[in-house]
Biopython code that builds the backbone (N, CA, C, O; Angstrom):
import numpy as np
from Bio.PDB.StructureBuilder import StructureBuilder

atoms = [
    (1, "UNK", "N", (2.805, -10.616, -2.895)),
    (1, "UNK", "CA", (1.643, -11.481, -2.949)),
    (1, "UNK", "C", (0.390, -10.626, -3.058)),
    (1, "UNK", "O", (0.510, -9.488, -2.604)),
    (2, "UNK", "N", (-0.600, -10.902, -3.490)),
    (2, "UNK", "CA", (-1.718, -10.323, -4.241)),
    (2, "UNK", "C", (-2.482, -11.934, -4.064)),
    (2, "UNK", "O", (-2.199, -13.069, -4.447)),
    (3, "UNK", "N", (-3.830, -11.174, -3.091)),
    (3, "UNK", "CA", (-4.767, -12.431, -2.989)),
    (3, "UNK", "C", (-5.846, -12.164, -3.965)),
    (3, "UNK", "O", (-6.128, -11.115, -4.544)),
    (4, "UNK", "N", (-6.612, -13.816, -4.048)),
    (4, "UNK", "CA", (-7.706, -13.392, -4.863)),
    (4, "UNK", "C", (-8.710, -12.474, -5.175)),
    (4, "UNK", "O", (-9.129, -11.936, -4.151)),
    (5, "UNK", "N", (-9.245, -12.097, -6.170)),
    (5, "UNK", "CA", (-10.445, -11.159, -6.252)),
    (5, "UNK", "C", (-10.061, -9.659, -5.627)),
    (5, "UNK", "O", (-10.753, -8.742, -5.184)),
    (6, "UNK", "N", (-8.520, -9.863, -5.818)),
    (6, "UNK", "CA", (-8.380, -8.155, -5.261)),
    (6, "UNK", "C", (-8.264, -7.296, -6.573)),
    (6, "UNK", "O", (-7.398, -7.569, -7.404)),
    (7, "UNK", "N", (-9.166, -6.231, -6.754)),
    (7, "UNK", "CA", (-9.262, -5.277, -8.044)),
    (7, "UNK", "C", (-7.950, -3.850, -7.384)),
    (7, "UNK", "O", (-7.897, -3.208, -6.335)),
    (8, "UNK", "N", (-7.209, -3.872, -8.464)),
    (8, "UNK", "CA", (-6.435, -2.549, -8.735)),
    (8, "UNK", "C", (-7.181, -1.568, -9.868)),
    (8, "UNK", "O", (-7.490, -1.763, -11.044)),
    (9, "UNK", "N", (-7.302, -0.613, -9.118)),
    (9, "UNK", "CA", (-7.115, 0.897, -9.952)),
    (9, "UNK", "C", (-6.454, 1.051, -10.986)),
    (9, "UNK", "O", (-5.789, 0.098, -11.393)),
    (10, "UNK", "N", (-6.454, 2.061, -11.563)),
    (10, "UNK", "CA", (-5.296, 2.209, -12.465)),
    (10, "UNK", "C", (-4.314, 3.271, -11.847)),
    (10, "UNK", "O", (-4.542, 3.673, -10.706)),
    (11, "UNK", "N", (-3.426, 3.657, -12.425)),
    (11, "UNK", "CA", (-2.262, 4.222, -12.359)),
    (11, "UNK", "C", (-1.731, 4.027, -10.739)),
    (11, "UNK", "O", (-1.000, 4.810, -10.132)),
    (12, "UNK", "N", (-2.374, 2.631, -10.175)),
    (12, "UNK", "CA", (-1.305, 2.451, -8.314)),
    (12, "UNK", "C", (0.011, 1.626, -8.777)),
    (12, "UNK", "O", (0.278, 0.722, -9.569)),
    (13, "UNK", "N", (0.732, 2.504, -7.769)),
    (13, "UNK", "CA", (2.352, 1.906, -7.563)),
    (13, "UNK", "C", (2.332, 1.320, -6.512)),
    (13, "UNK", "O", (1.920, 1.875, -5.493)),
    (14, "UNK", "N", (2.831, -0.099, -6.525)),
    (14, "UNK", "CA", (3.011, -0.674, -5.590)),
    (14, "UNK", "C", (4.600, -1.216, -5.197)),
    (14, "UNK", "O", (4.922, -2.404, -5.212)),
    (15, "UNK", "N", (5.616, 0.044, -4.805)),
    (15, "UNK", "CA", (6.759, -0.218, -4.593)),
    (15, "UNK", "C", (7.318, -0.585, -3.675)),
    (15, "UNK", "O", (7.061, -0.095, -2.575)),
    (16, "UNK", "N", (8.147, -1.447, -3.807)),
    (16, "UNK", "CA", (8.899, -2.681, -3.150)),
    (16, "UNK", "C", (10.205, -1.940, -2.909)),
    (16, "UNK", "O", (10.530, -1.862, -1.724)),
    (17, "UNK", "N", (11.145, -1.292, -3.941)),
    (17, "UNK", "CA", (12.485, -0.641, -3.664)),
    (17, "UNK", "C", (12.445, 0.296, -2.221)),
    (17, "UNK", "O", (11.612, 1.078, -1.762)),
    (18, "UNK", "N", (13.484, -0.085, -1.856)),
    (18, "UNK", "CA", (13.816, 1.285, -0.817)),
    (18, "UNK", "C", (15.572, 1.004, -1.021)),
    (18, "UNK", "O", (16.357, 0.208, -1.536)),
    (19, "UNK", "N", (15.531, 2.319, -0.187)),
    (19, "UNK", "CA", (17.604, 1.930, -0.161)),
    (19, "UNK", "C", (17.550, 2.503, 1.172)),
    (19, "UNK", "O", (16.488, 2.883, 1.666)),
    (20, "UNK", "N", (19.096, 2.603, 1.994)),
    (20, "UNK", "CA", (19.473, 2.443, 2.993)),
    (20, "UNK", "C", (19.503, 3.541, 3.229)),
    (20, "UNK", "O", (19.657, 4.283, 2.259)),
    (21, "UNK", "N", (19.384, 4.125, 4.491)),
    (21, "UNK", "CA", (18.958, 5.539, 5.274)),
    (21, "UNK", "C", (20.913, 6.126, 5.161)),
    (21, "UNK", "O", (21.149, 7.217, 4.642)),
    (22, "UNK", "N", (21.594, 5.614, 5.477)),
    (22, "UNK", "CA", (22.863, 5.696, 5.502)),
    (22, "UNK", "C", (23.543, 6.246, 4.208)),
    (22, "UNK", "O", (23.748, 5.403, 3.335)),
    (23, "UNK", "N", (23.955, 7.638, 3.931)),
    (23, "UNK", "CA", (24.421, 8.366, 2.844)),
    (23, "UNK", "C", (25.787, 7.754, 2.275)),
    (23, "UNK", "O", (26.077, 8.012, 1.107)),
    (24, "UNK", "N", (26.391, 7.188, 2.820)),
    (24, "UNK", "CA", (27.284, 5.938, 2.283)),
    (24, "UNK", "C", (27.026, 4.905, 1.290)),
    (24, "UNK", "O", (27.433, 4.621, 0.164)),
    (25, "UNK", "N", (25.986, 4.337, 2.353)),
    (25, "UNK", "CA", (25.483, 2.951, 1.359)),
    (25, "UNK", "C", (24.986, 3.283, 0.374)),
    (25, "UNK", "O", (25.097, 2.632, -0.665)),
    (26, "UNK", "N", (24.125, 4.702, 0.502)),
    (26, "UNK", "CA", (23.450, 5.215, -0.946)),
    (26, "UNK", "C", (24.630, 5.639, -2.133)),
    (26, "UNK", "O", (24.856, 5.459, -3.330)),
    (27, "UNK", "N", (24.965, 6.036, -1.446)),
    (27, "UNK", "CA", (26.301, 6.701, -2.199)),
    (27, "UNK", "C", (26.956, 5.508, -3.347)),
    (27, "UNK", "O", (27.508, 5.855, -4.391)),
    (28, "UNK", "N", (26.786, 4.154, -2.954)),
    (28, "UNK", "CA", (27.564, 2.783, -3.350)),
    (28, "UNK", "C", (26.121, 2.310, -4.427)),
    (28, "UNK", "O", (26.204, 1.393, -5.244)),
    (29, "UNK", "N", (25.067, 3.005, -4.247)),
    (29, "UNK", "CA", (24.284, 2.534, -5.131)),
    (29, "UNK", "C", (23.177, 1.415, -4.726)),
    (29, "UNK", "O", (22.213, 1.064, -5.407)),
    (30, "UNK", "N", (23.536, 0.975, -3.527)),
    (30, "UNK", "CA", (22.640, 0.225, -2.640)),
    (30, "UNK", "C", (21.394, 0.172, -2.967)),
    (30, "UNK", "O", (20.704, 1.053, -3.479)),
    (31, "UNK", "N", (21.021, -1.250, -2.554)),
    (31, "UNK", "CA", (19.369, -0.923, -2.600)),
    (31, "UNK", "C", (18.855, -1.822, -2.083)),
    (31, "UNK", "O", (19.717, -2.683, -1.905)),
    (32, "UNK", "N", (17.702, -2.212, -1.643)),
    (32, "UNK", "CA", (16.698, -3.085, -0.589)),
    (32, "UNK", "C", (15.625, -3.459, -1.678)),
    (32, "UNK", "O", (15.396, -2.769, -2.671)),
    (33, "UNK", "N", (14.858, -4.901, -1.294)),
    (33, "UNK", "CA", (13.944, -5.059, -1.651)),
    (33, "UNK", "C", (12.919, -5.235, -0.568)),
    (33, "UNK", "O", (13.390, -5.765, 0.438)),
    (34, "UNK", "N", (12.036, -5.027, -0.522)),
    (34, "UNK", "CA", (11.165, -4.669, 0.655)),
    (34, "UNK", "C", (9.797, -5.283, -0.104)),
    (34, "UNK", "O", (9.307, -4.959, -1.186)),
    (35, "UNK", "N", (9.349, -6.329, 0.906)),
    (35, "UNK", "CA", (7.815, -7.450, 0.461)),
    (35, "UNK", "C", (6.907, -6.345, 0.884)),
    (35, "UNK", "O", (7.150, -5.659, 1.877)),
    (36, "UNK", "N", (5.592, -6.130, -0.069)),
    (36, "UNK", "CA", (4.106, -5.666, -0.025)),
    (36, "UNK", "C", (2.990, -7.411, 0.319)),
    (36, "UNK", "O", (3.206, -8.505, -0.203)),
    (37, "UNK", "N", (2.208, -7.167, 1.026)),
    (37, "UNK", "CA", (1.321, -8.255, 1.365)),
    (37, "UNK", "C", (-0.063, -7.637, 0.997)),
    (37, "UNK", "O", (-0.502, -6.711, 1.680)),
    (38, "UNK", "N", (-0.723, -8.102, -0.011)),
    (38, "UNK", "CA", (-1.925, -7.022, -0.097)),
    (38, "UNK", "C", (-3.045, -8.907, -0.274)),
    (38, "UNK", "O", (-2.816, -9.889, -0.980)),
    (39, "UNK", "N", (-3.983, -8.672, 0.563)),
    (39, "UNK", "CA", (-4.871, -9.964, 0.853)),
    (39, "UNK", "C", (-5.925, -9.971, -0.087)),
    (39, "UNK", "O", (-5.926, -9.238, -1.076)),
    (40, "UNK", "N", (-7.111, -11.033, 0.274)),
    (40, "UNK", "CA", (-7.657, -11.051, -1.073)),
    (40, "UNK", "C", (-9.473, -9.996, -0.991)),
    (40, "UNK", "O", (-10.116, -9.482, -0.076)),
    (41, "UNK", "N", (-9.560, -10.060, -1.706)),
    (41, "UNK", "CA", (-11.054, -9.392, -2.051)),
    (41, "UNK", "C", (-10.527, -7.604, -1.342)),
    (41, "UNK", "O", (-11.193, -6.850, -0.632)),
    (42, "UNK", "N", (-9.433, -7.462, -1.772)),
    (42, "UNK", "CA", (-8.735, -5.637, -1.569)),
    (42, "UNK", "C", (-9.162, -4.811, -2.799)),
    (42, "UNK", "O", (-8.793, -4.961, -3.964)),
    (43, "UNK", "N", (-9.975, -3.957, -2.315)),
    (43, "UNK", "CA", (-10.239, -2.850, -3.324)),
    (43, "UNK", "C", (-9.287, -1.995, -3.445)),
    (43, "UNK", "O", (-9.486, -1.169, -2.554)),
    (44, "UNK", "N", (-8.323, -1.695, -4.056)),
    (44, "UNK", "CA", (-7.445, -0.483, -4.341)),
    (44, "UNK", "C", (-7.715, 0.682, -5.641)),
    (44, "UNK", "O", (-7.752, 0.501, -6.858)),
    (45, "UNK", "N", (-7.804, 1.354, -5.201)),
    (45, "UNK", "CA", (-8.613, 2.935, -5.687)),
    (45, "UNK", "C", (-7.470, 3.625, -6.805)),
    (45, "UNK", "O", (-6.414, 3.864, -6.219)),
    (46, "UNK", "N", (-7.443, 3.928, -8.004)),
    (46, "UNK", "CA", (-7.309, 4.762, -8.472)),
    (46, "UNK", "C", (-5.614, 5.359, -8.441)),
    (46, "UNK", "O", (-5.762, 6.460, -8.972)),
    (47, "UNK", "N", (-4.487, 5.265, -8.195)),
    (47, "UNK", "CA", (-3.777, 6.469, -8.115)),
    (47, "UNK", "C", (-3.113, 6.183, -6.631)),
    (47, "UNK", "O", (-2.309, 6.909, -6.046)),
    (48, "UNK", "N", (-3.574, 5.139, -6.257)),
    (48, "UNK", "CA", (-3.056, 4.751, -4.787)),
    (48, "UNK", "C", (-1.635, 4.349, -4.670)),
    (48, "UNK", "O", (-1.019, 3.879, -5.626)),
    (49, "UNK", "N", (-1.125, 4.530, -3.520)),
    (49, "UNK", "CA", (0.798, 4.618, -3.381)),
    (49, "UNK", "C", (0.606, 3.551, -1.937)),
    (49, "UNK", "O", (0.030, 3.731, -0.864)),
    (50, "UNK", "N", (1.615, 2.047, -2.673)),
    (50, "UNK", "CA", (1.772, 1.825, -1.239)),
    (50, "UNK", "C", (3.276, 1.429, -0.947)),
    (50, "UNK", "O", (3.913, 0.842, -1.821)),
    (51, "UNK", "N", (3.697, 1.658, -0.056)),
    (51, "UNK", "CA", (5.431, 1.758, 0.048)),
    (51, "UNK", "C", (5.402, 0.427, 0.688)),
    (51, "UNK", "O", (4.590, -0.375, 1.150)),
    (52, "UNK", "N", (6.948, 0.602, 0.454)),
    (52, "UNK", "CA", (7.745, -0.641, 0.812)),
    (52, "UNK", "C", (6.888, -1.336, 2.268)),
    (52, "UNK", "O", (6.173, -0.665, 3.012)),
    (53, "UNK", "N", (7.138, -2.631, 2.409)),
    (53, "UNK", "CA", (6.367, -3.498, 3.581)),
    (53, "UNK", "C", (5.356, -3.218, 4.452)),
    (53, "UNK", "O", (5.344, -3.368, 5.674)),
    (54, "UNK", "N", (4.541, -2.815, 3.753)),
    (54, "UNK", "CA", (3.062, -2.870, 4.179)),
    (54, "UNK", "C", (2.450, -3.795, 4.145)),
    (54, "UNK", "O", (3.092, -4.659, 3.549)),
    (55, "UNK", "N", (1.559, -4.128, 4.446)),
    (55, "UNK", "CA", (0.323, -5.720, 4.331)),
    (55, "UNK", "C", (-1.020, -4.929, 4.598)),
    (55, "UNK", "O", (-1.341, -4.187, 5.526)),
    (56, "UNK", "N", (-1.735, -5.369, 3.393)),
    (56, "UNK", "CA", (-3.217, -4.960, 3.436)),
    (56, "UNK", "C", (-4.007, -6.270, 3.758)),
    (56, "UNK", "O", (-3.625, -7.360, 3.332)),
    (57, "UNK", "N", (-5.006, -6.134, 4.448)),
    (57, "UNK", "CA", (-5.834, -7.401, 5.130)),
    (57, "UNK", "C", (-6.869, -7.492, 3.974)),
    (57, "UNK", "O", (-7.097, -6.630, 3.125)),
    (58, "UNK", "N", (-7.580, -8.989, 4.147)),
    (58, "UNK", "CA", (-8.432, -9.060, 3.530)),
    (58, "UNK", "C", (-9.286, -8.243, 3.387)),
    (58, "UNK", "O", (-9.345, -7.421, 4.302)),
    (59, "UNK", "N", (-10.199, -8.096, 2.354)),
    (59, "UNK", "CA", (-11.536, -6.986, 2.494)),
    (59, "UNK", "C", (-11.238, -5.944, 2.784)),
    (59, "UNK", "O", (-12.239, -5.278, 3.048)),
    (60, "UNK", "N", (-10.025, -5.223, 2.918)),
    (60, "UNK", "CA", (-10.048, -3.702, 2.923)),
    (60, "UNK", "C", (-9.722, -2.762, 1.452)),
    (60, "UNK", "O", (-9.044, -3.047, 0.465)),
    (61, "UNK", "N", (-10.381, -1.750, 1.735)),
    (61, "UNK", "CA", (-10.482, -0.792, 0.700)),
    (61, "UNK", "C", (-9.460, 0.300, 0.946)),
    (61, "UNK", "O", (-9.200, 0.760, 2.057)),
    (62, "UNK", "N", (-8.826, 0.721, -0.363)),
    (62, "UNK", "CA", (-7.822, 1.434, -0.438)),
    (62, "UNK", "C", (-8.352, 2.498, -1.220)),
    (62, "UNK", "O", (-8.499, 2.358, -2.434)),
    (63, "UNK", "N", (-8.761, 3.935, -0.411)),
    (63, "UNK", "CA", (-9.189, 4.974, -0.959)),
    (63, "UNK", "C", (-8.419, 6.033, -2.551)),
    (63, "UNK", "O", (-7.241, 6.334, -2.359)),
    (64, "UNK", "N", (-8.804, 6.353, -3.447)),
    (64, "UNK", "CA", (-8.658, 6.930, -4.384)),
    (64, "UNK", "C", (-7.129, 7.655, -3.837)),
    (64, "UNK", "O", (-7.205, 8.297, -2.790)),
    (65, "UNK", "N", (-5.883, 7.570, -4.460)),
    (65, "UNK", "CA", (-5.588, 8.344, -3.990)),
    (65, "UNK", "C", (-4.562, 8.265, -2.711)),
    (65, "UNK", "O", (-3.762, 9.191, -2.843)),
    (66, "UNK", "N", (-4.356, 7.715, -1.845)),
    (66, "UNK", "CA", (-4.355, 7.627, -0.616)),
    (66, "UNK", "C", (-2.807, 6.732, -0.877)),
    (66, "UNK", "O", (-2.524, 5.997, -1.823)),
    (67, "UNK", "N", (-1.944, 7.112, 0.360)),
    (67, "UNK", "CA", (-0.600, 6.659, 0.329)),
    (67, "UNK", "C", (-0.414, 5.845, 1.474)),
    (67, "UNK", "O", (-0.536, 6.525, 2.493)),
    (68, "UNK", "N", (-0.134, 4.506, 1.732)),
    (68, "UNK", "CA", (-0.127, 3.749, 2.432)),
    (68, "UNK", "C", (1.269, 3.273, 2.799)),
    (68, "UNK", "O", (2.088, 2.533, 2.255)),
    (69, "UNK", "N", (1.231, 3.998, 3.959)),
    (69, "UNK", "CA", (2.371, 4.020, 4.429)),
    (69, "UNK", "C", (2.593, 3.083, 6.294)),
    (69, "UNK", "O", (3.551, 2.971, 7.060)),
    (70, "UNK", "N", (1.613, 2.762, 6.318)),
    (70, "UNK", "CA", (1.941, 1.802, 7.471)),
    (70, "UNK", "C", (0.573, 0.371, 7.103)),
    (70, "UNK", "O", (-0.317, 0.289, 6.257)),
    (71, "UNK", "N", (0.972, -0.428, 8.078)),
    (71, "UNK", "CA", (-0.369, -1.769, 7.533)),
    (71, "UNK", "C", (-1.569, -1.428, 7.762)),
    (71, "UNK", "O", (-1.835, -0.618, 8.650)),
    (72, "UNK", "N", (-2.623, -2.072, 6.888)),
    (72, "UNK", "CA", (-4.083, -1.715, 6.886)),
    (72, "UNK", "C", (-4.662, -3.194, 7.532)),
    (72, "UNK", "O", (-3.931, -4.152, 7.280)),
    (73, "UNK", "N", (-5.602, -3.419, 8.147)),
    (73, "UNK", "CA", (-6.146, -4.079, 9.025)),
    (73, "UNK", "C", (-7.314, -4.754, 7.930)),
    (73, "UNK", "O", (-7.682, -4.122, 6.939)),
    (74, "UNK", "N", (-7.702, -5.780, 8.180)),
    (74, "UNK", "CA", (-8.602, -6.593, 7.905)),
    (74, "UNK", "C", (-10.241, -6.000, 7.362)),
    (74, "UNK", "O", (-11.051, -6.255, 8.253)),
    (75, "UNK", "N", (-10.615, -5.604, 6.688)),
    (75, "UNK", "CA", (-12.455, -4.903, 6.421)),
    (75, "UNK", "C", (-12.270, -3.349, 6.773)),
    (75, "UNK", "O", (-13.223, -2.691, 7.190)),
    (76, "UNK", "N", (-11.055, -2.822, 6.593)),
    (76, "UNK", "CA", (-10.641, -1.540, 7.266)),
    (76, "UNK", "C", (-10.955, -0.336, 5.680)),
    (76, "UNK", "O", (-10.382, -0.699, 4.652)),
    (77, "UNK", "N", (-11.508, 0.505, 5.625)),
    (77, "UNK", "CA", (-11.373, 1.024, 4.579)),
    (77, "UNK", "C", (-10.456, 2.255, 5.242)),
    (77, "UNK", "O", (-10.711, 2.569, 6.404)),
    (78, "UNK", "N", (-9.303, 3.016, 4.464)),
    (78, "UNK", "CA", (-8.184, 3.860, 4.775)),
    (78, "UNK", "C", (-8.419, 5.062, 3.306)),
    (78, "UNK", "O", (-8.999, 4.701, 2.282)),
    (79, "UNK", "N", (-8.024, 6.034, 3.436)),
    (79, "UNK", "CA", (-7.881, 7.133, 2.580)),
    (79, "UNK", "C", (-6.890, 8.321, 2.938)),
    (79, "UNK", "O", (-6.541, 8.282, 4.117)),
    (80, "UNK", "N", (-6.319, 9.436, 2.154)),
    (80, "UNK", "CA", (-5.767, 10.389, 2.301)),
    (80, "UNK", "C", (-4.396, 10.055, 2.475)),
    (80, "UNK", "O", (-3.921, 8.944, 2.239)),
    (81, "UNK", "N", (-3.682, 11.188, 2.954)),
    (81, "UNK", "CA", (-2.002, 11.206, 3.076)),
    (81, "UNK", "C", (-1.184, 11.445, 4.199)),
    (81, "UNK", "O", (-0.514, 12.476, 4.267)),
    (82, "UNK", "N", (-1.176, 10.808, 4.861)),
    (82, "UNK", "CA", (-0.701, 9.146, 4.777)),
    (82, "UNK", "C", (-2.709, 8.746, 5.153)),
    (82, "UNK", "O", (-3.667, 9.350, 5.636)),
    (83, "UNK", "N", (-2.444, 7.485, 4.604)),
    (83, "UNK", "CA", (-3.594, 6.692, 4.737)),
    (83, "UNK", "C", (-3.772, 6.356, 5.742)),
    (83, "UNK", "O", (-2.880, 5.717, 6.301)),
    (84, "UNK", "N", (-5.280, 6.696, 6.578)),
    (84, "UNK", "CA", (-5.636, 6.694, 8.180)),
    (84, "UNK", "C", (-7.061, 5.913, 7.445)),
    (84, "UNK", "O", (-7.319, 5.925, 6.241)),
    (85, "UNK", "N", (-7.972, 5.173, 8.659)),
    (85, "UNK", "CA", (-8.750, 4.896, 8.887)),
    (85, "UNK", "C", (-9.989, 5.492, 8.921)),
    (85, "UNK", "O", (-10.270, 5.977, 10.017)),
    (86, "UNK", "N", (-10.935, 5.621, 7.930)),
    (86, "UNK", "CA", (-12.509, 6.586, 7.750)),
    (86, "UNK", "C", (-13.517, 5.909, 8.078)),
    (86, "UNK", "O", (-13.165, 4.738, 8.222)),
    (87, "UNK", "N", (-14.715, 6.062, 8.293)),
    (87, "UNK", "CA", (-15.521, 5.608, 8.398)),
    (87, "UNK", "C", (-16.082, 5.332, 6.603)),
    (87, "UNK", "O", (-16.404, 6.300, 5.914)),
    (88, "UNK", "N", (-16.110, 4.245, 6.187)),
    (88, "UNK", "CA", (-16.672, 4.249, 4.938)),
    (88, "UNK", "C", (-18.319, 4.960, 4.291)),
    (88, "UNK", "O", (-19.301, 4.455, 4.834)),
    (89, "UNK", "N", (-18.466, 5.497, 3.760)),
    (89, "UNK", "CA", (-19.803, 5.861, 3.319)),
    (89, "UNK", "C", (-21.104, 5.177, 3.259)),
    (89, "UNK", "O", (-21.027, 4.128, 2.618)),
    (90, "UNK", "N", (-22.218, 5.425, 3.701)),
    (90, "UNK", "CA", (-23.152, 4.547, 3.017)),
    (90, "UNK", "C", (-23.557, 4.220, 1.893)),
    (90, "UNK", "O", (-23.283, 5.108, 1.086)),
    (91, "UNK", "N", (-24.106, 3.331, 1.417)),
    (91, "UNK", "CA", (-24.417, 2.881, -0.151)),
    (91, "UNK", "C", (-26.009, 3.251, -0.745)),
    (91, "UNK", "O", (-26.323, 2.951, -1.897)),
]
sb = StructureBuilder()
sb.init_structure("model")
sb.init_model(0)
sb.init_chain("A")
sb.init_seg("    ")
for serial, (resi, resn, name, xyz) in enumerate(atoms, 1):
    if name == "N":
        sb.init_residue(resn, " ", resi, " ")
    sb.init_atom(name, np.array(xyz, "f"), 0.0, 1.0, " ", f" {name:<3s}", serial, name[0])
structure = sb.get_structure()
């Protein structure tokens, strides 16, 4: 799901695949589908990576770049690797 008025970057992956931690199941070719929740009016930056079941809140900004690897909070702007919480810049 992808809410309104949310702008993507170019070249972000927003992957859903994962497979099973278990060298067996991989072995069989296994695979998972795993839900992304990204809310509406989300800025996503450029080149940005967000893995399997994350949820981005409304109004947050997804820094250039930046790999999102756990959930982003509501008006939260996040950057870097793994994606943490910055203080956004002034305008």
């Amino acid at each position: 799901m992808i809410g309104a008025s949310t702008q993507i970057g170019p070249m972000v992956q927003i992957l859903t695949a994962d497979h099973p931690r278990d060298a067996d199941s991989r072995a069989k070719g296994l695979a998972l589908d795993r839900p992304i929740a990204i809310g509406a009016n989300v800025w996503i930056g450029g080149g940005a990576l967000l893995l399997p079941e994350v949820s981005v809140g409304d109004d947050a900004i997804i820094g250039t770049g930046a790999v999102v690897t756990r959930d982003v909070a509501p008006a939260t702007t996040v950057a870097e690797n793994p994606a943490r919480p910055i203080s956004p810049a002034p305008l």
